[in-house]
C-alpha positions in Angstrom: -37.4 -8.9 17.3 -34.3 -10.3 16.1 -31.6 -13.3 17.5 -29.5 -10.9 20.2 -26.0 -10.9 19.6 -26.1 -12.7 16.2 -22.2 -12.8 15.8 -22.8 -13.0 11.8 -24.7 -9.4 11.5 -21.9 -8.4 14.1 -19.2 -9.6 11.7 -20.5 -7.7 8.9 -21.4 -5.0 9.7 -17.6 -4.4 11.9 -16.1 -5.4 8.1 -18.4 -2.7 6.5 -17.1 -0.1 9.2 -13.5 -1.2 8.9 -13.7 -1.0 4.9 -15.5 2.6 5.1 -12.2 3.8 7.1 -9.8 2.1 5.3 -10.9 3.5 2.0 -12.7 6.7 3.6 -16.0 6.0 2.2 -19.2 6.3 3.7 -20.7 3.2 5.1 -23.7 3.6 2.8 -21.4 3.9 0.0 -19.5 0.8 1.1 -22.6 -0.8 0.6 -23.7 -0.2 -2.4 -20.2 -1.2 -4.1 -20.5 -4.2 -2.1 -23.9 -5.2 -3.1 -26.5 -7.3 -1.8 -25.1 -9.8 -2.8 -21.7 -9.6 -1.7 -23.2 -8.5 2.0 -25.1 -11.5 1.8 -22.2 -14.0 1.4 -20.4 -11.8 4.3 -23.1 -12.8 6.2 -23.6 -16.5 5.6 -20.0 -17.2 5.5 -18.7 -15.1 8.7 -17.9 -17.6 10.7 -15.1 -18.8 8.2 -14.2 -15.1 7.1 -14.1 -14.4 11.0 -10.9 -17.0 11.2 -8.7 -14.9 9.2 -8.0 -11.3 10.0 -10.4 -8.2 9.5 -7.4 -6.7 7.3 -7.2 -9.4 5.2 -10.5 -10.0 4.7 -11.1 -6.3 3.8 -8.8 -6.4 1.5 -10.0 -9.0 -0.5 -13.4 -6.9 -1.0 -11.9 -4.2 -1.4 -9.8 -6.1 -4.1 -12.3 -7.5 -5.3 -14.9 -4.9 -6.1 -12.1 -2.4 -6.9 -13.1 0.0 -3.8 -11.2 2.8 -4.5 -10.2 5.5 -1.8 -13.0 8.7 -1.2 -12.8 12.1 0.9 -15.4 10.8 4.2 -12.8 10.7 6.8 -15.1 10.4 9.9 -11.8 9.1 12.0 -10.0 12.2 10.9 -12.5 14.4 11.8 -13.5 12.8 15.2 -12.1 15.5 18.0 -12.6 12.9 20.2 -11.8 8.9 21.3 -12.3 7.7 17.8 -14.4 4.8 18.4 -13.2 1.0 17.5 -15.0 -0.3 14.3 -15.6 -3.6 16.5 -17.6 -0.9 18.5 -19.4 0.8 16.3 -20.0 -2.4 14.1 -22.0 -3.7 17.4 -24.2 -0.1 17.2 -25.5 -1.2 13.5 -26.0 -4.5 14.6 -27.9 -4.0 17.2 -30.3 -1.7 15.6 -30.6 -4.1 12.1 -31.6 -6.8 15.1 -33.7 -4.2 17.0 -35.6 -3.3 14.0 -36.4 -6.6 11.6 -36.7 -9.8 12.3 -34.4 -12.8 11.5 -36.2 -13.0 8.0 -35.1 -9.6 7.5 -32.0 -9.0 8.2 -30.7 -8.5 5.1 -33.1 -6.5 3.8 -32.0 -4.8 7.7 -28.6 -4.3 6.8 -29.5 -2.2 3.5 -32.4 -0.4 5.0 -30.2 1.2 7.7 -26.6 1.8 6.2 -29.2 3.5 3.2 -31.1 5.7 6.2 -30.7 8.8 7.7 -29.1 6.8 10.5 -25.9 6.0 8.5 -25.0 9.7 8.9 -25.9 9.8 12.6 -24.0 6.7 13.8 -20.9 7.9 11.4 -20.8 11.4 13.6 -18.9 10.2 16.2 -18.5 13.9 17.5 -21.8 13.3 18.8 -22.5 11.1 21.7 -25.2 9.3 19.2 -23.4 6.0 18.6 -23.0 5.4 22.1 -26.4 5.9 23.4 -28.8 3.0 24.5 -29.9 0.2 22.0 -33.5 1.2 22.8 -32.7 4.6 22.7 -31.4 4.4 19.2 -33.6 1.9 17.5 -36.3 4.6 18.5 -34.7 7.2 16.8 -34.6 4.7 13.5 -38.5 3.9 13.8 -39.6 7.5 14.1 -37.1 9.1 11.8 -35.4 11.4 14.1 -33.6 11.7 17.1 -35.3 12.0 19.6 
């Protein structure tokens, strides 16, 4: 469907993950206080946000629309080798490119971190986020892992 490896949906959603852990939101919930709006401007201007560092960068969002800190401490909870938000940004970007075309993938972006999927790939004592691209973008389309 979509552009593989397009390093601007990579960029934003790794920021979205990094922002959920630093403020211990959901990644849904990151989105929503974000906007559409704000994710869109992520998007179109990763390349220059890219130059600077991920903290800084997440902090000026989280400055900016006043993020303040929750209780969804998936990193704390995680039993396991906790997962690098570069990593687990790559899982949502590969399923928002898996699943709607280049036209789409903002409307992408909000359709999964607002899915049932958000949960799954968030759950990272499951072996769900590191499963095959395939493999999870047909979990997405049917609704349920399979």
């Amino acid at each position: 469907m979509g552009t593989k490896n397009n390093n601007a949906l990579f960029y934003a959603c790794s920021l979205i993950e990094y922002i959920g852990r630093q403020k211990k939101r959901s990644r849904q919930d990151v989105t929503d206080i974000l906007g559409k709006n704000a994710i869109q401007r992520i998007y179109e201007y990763a390349d220059v946000f890219h130059c600077e560092p991920i903290e800084k960068v997440a902090n000026e969002f989280i400055n900016e629309f006043h993020i303040q800190n929750g209780n969804f401490d998936n990193v704390g909870d995680c039993r396991y080798r906790i997962p690098d938000y570069w990593d687990i940004g790559e899982v949502y970007e590969r399923l928002v490119e898996d699943c709607y075309s280049d036209e789409q993938i903002l409307a992408g972006i909000w359709e999964v971190y607002h899915s049932w999927m958000d949960e799954q790939i968030s759950n990272y004592n499951t072996d769900f986020y590191y499963q095959p691209r395939d493999y999870i973008a047909a979990c997405y389309k049917k609704g349920e892992v399979l």
